[in-house]
C-alpha positions as CSV (number, residue, x, y, z in Angstrom):
1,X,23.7,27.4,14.8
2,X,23.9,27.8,11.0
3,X,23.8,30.2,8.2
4,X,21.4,28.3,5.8
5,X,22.0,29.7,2.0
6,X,19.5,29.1,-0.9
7,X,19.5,29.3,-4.4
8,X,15.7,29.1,-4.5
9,X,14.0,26.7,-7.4
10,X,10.1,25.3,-8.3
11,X,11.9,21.3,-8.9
12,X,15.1,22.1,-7.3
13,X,16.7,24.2,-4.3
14,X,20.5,24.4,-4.0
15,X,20.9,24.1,0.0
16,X,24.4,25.5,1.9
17,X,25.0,25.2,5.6
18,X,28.1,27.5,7.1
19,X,29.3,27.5,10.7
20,X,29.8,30.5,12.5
21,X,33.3,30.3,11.9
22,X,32.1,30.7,7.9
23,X,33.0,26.9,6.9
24,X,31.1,25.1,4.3
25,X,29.2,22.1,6.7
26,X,27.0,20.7,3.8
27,X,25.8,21.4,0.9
28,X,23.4,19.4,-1.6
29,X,20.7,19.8,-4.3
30,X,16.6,19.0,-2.5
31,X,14.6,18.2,-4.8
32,X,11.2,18.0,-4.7
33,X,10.0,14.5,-4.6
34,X,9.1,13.2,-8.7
35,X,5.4,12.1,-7.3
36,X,4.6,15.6,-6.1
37,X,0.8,16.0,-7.1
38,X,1.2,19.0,-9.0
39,X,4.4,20.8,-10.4
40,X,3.1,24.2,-9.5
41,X,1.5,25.8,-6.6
42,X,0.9,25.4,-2.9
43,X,1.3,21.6,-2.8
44,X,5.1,21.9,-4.8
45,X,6.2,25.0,-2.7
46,X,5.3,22.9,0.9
47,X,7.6,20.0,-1.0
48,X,10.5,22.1,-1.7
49,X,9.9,23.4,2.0
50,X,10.0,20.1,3.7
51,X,13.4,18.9,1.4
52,X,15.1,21.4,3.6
53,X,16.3,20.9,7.6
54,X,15.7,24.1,9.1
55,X,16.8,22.7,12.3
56,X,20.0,24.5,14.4
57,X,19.5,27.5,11.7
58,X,20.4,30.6,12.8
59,X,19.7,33.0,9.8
60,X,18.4,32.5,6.5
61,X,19.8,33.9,2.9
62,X,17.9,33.3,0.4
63,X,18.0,35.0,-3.3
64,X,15.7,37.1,-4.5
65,X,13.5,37.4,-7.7
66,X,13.9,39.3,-10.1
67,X,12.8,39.9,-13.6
68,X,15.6,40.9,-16.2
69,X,16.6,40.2,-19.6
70,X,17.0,36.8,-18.2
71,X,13.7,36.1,-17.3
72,X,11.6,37.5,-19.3
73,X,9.2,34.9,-21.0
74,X,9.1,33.4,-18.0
75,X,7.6,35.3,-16.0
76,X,5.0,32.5,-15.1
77,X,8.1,30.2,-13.6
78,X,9.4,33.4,-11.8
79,X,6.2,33.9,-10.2
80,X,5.9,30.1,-8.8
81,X,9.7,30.3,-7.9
82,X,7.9,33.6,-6.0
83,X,5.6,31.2,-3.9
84,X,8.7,28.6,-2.9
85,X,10.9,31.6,-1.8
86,X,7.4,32.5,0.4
87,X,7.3,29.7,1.8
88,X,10.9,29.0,2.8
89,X,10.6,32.9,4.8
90,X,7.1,31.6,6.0
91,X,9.4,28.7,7.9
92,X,12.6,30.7,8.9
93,X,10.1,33.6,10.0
94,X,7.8,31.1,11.9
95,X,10.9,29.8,13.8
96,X,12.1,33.2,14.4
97,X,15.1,33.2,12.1
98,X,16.3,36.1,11.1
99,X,16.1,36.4,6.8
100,X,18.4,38.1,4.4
101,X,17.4,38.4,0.6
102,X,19.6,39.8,-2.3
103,X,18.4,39.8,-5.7
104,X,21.0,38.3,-8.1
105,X,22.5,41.6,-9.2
106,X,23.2,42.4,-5.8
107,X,25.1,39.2,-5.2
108,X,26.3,38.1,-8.8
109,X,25.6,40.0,-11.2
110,X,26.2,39.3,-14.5
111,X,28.8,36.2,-14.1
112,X,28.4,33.3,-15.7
113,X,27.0,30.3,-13.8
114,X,30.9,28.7,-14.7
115,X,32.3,31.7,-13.3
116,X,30.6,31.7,-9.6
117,X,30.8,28.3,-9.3
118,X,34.8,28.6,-9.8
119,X,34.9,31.2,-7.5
120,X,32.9,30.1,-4.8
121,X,34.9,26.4,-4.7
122,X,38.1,28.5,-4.9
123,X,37.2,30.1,-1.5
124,X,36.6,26.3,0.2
125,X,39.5,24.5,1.8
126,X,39.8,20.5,0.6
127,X,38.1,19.5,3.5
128,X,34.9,22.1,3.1
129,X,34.9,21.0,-0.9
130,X,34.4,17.0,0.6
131,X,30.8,18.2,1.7
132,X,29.7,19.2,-0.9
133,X,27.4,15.9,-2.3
134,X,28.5,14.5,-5.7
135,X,24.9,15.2,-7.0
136,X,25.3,18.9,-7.0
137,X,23.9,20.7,-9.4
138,X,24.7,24.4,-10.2
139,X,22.2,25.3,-7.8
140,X,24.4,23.8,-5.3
141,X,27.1,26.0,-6.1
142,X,24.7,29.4,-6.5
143,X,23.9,28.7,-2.9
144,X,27.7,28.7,-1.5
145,X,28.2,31.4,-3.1
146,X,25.3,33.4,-1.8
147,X,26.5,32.5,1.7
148,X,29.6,33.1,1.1
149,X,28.8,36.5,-0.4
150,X,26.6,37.5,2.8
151,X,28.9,36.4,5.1
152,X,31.7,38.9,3.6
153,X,29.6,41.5,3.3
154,X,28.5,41.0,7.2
155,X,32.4,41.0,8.4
């Protein structure tokens, strides 16, 4: 079973998958396919949901919304981000995975997106850094780092 770690998105999700032993097994940018019929709404959030295997999970982190200094402006973005993140716990909760959510201040804070993704490739051995897929995007790297903050926290 794994811990399946997302850095929620309406075009992109960064995706992490960690053993039990806390090793990085995979981790990638799904997108949601270019031909989607809309960019917003139920259609796009069932995309984003089936760009994700959900298979052999045994718990779910996923990062909270929140509206900050950040945000604000787009608030309409935050709120369809809202409906992927409710449908990703729609799936784990159907399947009867168990969810964790932490909003970004919890888990981050105020770091720079240069910053966590330093630190969270730091924590990764050679091998763990060779699955991560070339196409990451900073997403990618959000996600380990989200696992990798709920797994310590959970010792």
């Amino acid at each position: 079973m794994y811990l399946l770690s997302i850095d929620p998105g309406l075009s992109k999700c960064g995706v992490a998958y960690f053993d039990r032993a806390g090793r990085l097994v995979r981790a990638y940018c799904a997108r949601r396919p270019r031909d989607c019929e809309s960019p917003r709404g139920p259609i796009a959030w069932g995309y984003m949901a089936k760009a994700i295997d959900f298979e052999n999970v045994g718990a779910l982190v996923i990062e909270q919304m929140q509206v900050d200094t950040r945000t604000r402006g787009k608030e309409r973005d935050l709120l369809e981000v809202c409906g992927v993140v409710g449908v990703l716990i729609g799936v784990a909760t159907a399947a009867r995975i168990p969810v964790h959510a932490y909003k970004p201040r919890t888990w981050k804070g105020n770091t720079p997106k240069t910053v966590t993704q330093a630190r969270a490739l730091d924590a990764l051995t050679k091998e763990e850094k060779a699955r991560i897929n070339p196409n990451a995007t900073h997403d990618t790297y959000d996600a380990i780092a989200l696992g990798q903050f709920h797994m310590e926290r959970n010792k």
